[in-house]
C-alpha positions as CSV (number, residue, x, y, z in Angstrom):
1,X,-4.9,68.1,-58.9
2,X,-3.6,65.2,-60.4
3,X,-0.4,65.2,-57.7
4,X,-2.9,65.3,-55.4
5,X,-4.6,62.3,-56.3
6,X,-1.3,59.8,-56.5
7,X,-0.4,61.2,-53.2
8,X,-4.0,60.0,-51.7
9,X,-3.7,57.0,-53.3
10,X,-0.4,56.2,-52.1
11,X,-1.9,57.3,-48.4
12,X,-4.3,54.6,-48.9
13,X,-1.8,52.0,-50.3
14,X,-0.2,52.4,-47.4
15,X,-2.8,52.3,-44.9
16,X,-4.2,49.1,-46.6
17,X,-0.6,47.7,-45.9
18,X,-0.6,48.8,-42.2
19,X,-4.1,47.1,-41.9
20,X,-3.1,43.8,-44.0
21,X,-0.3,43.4,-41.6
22,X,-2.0,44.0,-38.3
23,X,-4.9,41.5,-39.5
24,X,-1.8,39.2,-40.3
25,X,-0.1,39.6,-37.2
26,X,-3.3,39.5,-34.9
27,X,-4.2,36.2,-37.4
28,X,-0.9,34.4,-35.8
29,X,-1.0,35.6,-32.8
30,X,-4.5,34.3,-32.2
31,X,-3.3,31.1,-34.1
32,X,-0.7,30.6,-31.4
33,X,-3.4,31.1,-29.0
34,X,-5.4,28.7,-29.8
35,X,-3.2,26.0,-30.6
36,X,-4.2,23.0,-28.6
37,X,-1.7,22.0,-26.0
38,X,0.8,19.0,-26.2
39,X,-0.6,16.0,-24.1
40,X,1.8,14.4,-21.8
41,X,1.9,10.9,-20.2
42,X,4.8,11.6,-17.6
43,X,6.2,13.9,-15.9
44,X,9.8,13.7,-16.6
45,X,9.2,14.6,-20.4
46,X,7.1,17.2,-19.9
47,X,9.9,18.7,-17.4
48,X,12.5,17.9,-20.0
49,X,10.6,19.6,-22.5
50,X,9.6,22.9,-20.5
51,X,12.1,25.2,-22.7
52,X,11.0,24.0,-26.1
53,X,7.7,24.7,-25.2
54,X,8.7,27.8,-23.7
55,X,10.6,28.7,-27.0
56,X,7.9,28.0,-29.0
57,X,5.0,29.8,-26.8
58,X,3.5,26.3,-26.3
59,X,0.9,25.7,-24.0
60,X,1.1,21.4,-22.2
61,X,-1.8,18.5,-20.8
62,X,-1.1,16.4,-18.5
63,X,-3.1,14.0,-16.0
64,X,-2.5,13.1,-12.4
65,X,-3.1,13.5,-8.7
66,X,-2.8,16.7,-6.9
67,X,-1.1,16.9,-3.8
68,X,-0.1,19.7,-1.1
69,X,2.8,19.4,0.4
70,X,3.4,20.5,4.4
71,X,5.9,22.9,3.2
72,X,4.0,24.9,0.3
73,X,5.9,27.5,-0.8
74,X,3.2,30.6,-1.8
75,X,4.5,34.1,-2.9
76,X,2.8,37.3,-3.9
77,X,4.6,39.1,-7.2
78,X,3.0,41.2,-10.2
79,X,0.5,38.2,-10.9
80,X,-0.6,38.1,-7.4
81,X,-0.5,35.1,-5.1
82,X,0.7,32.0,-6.5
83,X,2.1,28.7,-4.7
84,X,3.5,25.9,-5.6
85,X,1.9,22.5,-5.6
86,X,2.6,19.0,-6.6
87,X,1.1,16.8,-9.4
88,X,1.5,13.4,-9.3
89,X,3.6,12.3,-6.0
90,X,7.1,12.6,-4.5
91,X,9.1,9.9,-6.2
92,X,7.5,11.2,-10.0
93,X,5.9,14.3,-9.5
94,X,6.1,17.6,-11.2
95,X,5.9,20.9,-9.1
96,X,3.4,23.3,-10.5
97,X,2.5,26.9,-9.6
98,X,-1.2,28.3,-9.6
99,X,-3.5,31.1,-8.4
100,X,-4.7,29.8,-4.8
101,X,-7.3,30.7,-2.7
102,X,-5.6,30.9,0.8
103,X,-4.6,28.8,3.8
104,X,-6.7,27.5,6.1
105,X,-7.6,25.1,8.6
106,X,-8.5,21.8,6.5
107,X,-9.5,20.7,10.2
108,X,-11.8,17.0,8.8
109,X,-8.1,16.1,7.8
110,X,-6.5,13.8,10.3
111,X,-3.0,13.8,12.0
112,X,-0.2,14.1,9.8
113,X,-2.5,15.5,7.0
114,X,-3.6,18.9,8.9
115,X,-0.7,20.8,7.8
116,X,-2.3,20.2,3.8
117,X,-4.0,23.4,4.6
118,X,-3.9,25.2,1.1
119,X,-7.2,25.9,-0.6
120,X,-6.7,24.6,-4.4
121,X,-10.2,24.7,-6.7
122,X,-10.9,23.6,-10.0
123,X,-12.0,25.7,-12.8
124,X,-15.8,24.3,-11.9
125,X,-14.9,26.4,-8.7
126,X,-15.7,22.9,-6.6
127,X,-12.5,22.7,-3.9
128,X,-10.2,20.2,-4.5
129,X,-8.2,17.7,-2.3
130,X,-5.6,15.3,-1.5
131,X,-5.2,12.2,-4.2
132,X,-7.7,14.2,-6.3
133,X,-7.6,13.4,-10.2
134,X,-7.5,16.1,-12.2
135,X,-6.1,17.5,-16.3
136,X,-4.3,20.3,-15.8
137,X,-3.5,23.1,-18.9
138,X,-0.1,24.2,-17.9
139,X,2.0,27.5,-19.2
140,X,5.8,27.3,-19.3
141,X,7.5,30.6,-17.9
142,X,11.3,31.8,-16.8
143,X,10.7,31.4,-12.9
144,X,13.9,33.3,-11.4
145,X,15.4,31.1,-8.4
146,X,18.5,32.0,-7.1
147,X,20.0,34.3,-9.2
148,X,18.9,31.9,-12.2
149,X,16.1,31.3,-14.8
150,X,14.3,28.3,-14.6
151,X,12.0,26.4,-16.7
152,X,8.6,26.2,-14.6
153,X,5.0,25.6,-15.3
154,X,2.2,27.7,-14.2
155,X,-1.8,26.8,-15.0
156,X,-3.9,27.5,-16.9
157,X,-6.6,25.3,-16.4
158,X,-7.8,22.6,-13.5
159,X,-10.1,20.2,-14.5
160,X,-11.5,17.3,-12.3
161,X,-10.8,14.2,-14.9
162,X,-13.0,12.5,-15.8
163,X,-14.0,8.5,-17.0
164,X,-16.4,8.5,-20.8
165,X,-17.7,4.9,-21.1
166,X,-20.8,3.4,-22.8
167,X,-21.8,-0.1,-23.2
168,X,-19.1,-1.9,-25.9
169,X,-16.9,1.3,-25.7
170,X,-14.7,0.9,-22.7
171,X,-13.6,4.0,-21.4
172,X,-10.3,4.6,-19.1
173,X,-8.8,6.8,-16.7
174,X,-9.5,8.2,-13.3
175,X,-12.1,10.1,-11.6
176,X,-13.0,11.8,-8.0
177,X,-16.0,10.8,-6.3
178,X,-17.6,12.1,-2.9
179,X,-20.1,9.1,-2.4
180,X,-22.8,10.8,-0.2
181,X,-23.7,9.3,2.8
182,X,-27.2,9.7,3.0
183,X,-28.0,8.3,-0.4
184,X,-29.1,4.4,-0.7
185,X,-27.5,4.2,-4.0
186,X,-25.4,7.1,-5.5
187,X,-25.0,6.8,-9.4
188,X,-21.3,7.4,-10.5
189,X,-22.1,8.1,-13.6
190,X,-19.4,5.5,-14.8
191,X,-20.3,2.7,-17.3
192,X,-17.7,-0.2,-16.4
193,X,-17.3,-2.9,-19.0
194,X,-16.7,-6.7,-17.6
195,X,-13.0,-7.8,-18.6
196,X,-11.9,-4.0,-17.2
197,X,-9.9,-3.6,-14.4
198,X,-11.6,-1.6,-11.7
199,X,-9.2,0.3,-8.5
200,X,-10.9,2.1,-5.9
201,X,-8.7,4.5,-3.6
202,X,-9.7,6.1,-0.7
203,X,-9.6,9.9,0.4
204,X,-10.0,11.6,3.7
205,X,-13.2,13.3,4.0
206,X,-14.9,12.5,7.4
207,X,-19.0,11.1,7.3
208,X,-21.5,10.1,10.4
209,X,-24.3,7.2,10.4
210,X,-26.3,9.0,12.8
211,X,-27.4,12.4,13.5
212,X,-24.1,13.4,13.6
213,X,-23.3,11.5,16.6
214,X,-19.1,10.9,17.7
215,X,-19.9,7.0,18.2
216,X,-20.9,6.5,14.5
217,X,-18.0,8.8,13.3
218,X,-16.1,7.3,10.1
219,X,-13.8,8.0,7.4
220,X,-13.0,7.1,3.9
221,X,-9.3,7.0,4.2
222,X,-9.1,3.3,5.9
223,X,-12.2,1.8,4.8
224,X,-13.4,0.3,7.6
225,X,-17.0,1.7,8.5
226,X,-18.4,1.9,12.2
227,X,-16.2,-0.9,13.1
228,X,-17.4,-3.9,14.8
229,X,-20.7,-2.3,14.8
230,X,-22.5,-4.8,12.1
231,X,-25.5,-4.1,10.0
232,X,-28.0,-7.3,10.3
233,X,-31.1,-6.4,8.8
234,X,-32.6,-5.2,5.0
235,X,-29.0,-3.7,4.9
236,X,-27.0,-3.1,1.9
237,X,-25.0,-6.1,2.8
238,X,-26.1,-8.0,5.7
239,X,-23.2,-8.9,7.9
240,X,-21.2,-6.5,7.2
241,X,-20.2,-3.2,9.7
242,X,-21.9,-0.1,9.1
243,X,-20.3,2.8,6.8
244,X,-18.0,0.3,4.9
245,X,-18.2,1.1,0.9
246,X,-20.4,-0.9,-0.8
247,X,-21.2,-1.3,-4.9
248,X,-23.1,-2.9,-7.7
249,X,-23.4,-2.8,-10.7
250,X,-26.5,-2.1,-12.5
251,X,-28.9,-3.7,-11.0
252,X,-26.2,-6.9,-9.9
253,X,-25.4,-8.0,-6.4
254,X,-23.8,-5.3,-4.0
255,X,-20.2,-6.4,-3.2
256,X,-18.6,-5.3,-0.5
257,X,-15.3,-2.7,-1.3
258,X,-12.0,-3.0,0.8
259,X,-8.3,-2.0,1.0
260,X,-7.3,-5.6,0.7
261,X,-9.7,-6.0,-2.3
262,X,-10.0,-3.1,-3.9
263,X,-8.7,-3.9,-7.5
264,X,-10.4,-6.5,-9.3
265,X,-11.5,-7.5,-13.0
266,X,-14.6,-6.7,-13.6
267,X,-17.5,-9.8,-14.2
268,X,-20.0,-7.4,-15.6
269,X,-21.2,-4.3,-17.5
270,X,-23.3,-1.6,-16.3
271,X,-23.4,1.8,-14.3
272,X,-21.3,1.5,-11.4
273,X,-23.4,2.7,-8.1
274,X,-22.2,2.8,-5.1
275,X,-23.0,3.3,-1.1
276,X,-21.6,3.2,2.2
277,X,-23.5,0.2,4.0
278,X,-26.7,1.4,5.9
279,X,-29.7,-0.3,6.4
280,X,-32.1,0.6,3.8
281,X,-34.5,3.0,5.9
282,X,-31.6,4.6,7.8
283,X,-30.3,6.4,5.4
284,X,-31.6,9.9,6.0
285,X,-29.7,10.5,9.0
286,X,-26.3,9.8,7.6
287,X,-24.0,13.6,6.8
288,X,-20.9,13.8,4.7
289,X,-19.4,11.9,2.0
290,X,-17.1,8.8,1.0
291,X,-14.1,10.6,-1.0
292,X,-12.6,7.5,-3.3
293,X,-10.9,7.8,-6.3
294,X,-11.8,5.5,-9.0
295,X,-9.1,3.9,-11.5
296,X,-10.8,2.5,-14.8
297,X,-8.4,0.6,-16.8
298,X,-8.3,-2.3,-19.8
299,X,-6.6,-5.3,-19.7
300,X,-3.4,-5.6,-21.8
């Protein structure tokens, strides 16, 4: 009887032990995880890094604009369909791969840009585009090329970034905005502080000023409205062509936005709002949306 009981004891000695160091071994795994990612500020350190990280099961942050390339290389292995874009641009950039959701036409883009025909969404599930800003969550991996293992990136996460501001807190950083066109005023939702430095970029999504019709076509990417077709009267800004971006701040005088003048300091605080330039009861008409990009930034 008595052997009996130190061998049942020993049974549950050692099955305690086998628990303890599952619950230890879960415990780090789930600690490694969770571990918050190492931010990055460029792209040629993060690349650099890519087999520490690797090494040390790290997950990496890093900020910037997303780009498609005309040759996007997309293949199908034991993850399913993944293809390879760009962050940041040609001379800097960092090639990343990512689940997808296709090809297809991308027909509102204009000659050169219709061959950017890959479908890339954000983890919001809201489709993403040229130039857009986004914080990516990347995962470093042994991609085999040639014969050889490299040190590549796949991600985790896509977020569109995003600009936190409040009065007497300047925020910075870059944000995507599709300005509709059929809104007198559309609230950014940014709080700009006067002494920042404010950059507006343009995209390439396609609007109309008037029931869709081809003669009052425009499009963000050169900035220029309806040209020489001039809004007189109770406009947004009088004198001005139709369709051309217009902003204010708070409730301050609208000023008009161009390519030529599109980085500025800032004279004033407030909410940034913003427009394309209609006259005030013509604005129910208007289709589609002014795609900009938004740089927020302090003065050294």
């Amino acid at each position: 009887m008595e052997q009996k009981m130190h061998l049942a004891q020993r049974k549950f000695l050692l099955l305690g032990s086998v628990i303890l160091l599952g619950f230890l071994f879960n415990l780090a795994g789930c600690s490694a995880a969770s571990r918050a990612p190492v931010i990055y500020e460029d792209y040629a350190t993060l690349q650099q890094d890519c087999p520490v990280l690797l090494a040390d099961h790290q997950a990496a942050s890093i900020s910037g604009a997303l780009n498609v390339r005309d040759t996007t290389l997309c293949i199908t292995d034991q993850d399913g369909e993944r293809c390879q874009i760009l962050l940041g641009y040609e001379q800097n950039g960092l090639d990343i791969w990512m689940e997808t959701g296709g090809k297809n036409g991308m027909d509102r883009l204009p000659d050169p840009y219709k061959s950017y025909d890959l479908v890339v969404t954000a983890d919001d599930g809201q489709e993403l585009g040229y130039n857009d800003q986004v914080t990516v969550r990347l995962e470093p991996f042994n991609d085999p090329q040639d014969g050889e293992q490299v040190c590549s990136f796949r991600v985790q996460t896509i977020l569109r970034s995003k600009i936190v501001a409040a009065e007497g807190q300047p925020g910075e950083g870059a944000v995507n905005l599709d300005v509709p066109a059929n809104l007198p005023w559309f609230d950014s939702g940014i709080y700009v502080n006067q002494g920042q430095r404010i950059l507006f970029v343009p995209g390439f999504e396609s609007y109309n000023l008037q029931d869709n019709n081809p003669n009052w076509d425009a499009m963000s990417y050169d900035m220029y409205g309806i040209s020489e077709t001039v809004c007189e009267t109770n406009c947004a800004i009088n004198g001005q062509d139709y369709g051309r971006l217009v902003a204010r701040i708070g409730d301050g005088q609208p000023f008009l936005v161009t390519q030529a003048s599109s980085e500025f300091t800032l004279a004033s605080s407030g909410e940034l709002y913003l427009a394309v330039n209609d006259c005030a009861d013509c604005y129910a008409d208007n289709s589609g949306n002014f795609d900009l990009v938004v740089y927020l930034y302090n003065e050294p």
